[in-house]
N, C-alpha and C positions, 0 to 999 in steps of 0.2 A: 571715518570718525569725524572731519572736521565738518563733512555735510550733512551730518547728524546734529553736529551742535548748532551749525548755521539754522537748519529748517528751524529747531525750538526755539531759539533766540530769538528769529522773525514771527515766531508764532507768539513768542511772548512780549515783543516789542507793541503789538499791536492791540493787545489785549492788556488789563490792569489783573493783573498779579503779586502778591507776596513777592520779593526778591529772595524770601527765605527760599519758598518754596520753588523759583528758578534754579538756585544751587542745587537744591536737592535732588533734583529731577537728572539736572545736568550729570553728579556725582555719582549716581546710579547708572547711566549712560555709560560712563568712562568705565563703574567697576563693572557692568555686563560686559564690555570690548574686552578689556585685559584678561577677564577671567578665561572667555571664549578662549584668547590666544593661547592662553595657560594651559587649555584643557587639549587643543591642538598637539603641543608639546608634548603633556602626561599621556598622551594618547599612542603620541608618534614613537615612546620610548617605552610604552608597556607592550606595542606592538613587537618592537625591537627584542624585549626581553622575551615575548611568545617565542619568535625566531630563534632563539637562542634553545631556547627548553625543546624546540624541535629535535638538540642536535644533541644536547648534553641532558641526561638524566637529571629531573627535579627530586628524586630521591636520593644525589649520590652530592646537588650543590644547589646553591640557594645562591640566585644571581640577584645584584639592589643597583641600583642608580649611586652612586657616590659625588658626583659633579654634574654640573650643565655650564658651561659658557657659550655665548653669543659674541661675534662678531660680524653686525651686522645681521645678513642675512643669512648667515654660514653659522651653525649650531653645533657643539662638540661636545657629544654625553658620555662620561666615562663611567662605566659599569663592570662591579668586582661582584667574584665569585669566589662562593668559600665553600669548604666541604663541609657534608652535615655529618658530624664527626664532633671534637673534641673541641671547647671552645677556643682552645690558645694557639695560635697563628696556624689556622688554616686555611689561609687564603689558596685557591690554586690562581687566579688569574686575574686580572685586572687590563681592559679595553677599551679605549675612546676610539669610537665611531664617530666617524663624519658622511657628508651623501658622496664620498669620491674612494674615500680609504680609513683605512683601519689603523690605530698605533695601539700597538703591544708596550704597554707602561710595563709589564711584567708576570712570568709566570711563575711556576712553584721555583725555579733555578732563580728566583733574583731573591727570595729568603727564606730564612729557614721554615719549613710551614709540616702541617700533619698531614695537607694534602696527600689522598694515598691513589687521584688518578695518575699516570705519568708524564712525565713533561710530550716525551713525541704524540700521544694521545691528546692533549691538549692542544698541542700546538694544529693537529690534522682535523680537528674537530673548528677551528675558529679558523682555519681556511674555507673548510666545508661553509661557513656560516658565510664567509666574506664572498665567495663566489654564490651563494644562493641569493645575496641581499644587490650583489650585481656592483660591487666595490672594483676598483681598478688596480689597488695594491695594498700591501698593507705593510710598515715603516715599526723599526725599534729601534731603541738605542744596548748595546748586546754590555747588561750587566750580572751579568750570568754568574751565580756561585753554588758548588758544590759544599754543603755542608757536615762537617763531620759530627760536630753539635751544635748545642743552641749559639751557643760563644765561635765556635772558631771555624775558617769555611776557606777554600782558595778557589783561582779564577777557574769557567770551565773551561770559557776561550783559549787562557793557555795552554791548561791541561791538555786540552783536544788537538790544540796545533801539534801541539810536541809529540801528538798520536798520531796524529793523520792530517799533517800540512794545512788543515782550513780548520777553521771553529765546528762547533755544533750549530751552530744558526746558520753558518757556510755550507754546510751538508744536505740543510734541508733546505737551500736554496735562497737565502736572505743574505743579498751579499752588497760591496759599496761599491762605489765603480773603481778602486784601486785592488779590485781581487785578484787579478791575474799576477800582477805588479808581486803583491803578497805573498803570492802562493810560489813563486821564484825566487823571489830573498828567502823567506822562511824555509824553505826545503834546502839552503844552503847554509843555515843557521842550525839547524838542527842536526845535519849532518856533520858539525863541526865539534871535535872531540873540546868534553868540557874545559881540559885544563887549558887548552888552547885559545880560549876566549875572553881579551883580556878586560873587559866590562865584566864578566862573571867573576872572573879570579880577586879583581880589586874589588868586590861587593864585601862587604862587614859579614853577611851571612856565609860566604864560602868555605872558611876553613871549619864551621860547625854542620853544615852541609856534608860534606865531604866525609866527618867522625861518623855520621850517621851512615852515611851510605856506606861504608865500610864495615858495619855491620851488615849488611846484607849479600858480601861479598863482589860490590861496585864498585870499582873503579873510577876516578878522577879521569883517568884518559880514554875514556868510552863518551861515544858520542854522546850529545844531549838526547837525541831522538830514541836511541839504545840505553839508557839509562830509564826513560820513562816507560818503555815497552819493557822492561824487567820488572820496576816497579809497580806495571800496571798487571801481569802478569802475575805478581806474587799478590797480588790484590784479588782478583778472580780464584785465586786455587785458595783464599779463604784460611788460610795456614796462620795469617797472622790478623791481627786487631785494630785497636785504637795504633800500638807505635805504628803501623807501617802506614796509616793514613795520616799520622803527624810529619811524619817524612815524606810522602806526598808531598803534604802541605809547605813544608822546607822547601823542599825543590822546587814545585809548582811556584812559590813567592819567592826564591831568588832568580828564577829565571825573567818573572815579572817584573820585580823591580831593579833589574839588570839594564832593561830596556833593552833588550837586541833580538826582539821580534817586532814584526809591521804589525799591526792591526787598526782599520778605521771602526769605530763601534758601529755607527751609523749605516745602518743595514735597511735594504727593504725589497720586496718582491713581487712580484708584477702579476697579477690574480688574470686567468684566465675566467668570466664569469662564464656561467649557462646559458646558452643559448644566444653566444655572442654573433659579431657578423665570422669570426672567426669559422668556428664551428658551421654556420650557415654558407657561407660560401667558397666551397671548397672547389678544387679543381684539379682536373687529372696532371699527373704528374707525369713528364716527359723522363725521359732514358737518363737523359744530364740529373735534372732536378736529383729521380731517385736515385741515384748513383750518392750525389753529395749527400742526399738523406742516408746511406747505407751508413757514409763514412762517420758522419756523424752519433750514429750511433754508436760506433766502434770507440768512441773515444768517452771516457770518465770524466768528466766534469769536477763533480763531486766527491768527495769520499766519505763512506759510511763507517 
């Protein structure tokens, strides 16, 4: 740009001109560069949204730009989808892309939405995208909530621990580097019968906690983890309604605002792309190697 403006300049230094007509000339200059750059961008992120329609039906969600920021030479476009569907909070997703990784600002589990595709289908669907587009990982912060209505929701991270030792974002493999740490305290938190825990027992919420569950023939001296697997139980056979999901919600939020499970929200997970060097240069595996591969297999990481 600036040898753009030099050449004219000398070209006009030397010759008799209007100075109107040097501005003019100049200001036309500058708004043809910026707009170029502009179109650059609208281009690089309508390409982006193509990519995206590859993976998710244009008849089932309708993807927009919502944000751009620039840092420097590093650009970060966040793009939400909503379902085509009923106009009031149907968001399913919301994504800022950069050229290295992906952040998940949020899916249908961070609010209450009509969204009717499912959280694990979304989520399998914007990995699919991040490995296509050749991303290295892709990074959220886990605010994850279960809704019972538009008004009232509890965590699912708790809910899920208190299921199955790791979160739901832990399960599908977006984890912090203190998961292992986690998944040892918490499996000995859960195993420890409620009245026994004396952060639980001193909580304001306890002793209304406790009325409630005793309707459902639960016990104070049952583990935390045995309490949720009942609850969660009497939840799937569909027998009961709105109360058992407000008791849920009871339990699920005193155990949360208890504080006596680990969790770092700050999760992220390391995208295998297509046609990496991984995949390219493989190599035969000796006797040792696949032995450890065997064993490796043998062992659960995760839990569904």
């Amino acid at each position: 740009m600036c040898v753009v403006v030099l050449i004219v300049f000398s070209v006009f230094y030397e010759t008799a001109h209007s100075p109107d007509i040097f501005i003019c000339i100049i200001y036309s200059i500058l708004i043809h560069i910026m707009s170029s750059s502009g179109s650059e961008t609208d281009n690089g992120s309508q390409n982006t949204i193509d990519k995206l329609y590859e993976i998710f039906d244009r008849s089932q969600i309708e993807i927009k730009i919502t944000s751009t920021q620039k840092y420097g030479d590093l650009e970060l476009v966040e793009y939400t989808a909503t379902y085509n569907g009923p106009p009031y909070k149907n968001k399913c997703f919301t994504i800022v892309v950069a050229p290295k990784y992906i952040s998940i600002v949020g899916i249908k589990y961070e609010n209450e939405t009509n969204c009717l595709l499912s959280g694990n289908s979304i989520l399998e669907k914007i990995e699919t995208f991040a490995r296509n587009i050749g991303v290295s990982f892709i990074s959220l912060n886990d605010g994850s909530q279960i809704y019972i209505d538009e008004f009232k929701s509890y965590s699912l991270a708790t809910y899920y621990i208190l299921l199955h030792e790791v979160s739901w974002y832990n399960a599908k493999g977006y984890v912090s580097k203190k998961i292992e740490e986690e998944k040892i305290y918490n499996k000995k938190i859960i195993e420890t019968p409620m009245n026994e825990d004396k952060k639980i027992v001193s909580n304001k919420l306890y002793s209304s906690v406790v009325d409630v569950l005793h309707g459902y023939g639960i016990q104070e001296s049952e583990t935390l983890g045995g309490i949720m697997q009942k609850l969660d139980g009497l939840r799937k056979e569909g027998t009961y309604g709105y109360e058992l999901m407000m008791t849920i919600k009871m339990f699920v939020d005193l155990v949360k605002s208890s504080g006596i499970l680990q969790y770092d929200i700050s999760l992220r997970k390391e995208i295998k792309t297509l046609g990496g060097k991984r995949s390219r240069n493989k190599t035969r595996k000796t006797k040792k190697s696949a032995k450890r591969s065997r064993n490796r297999k043998n062992k659960t990481l995760y839990y569904k």
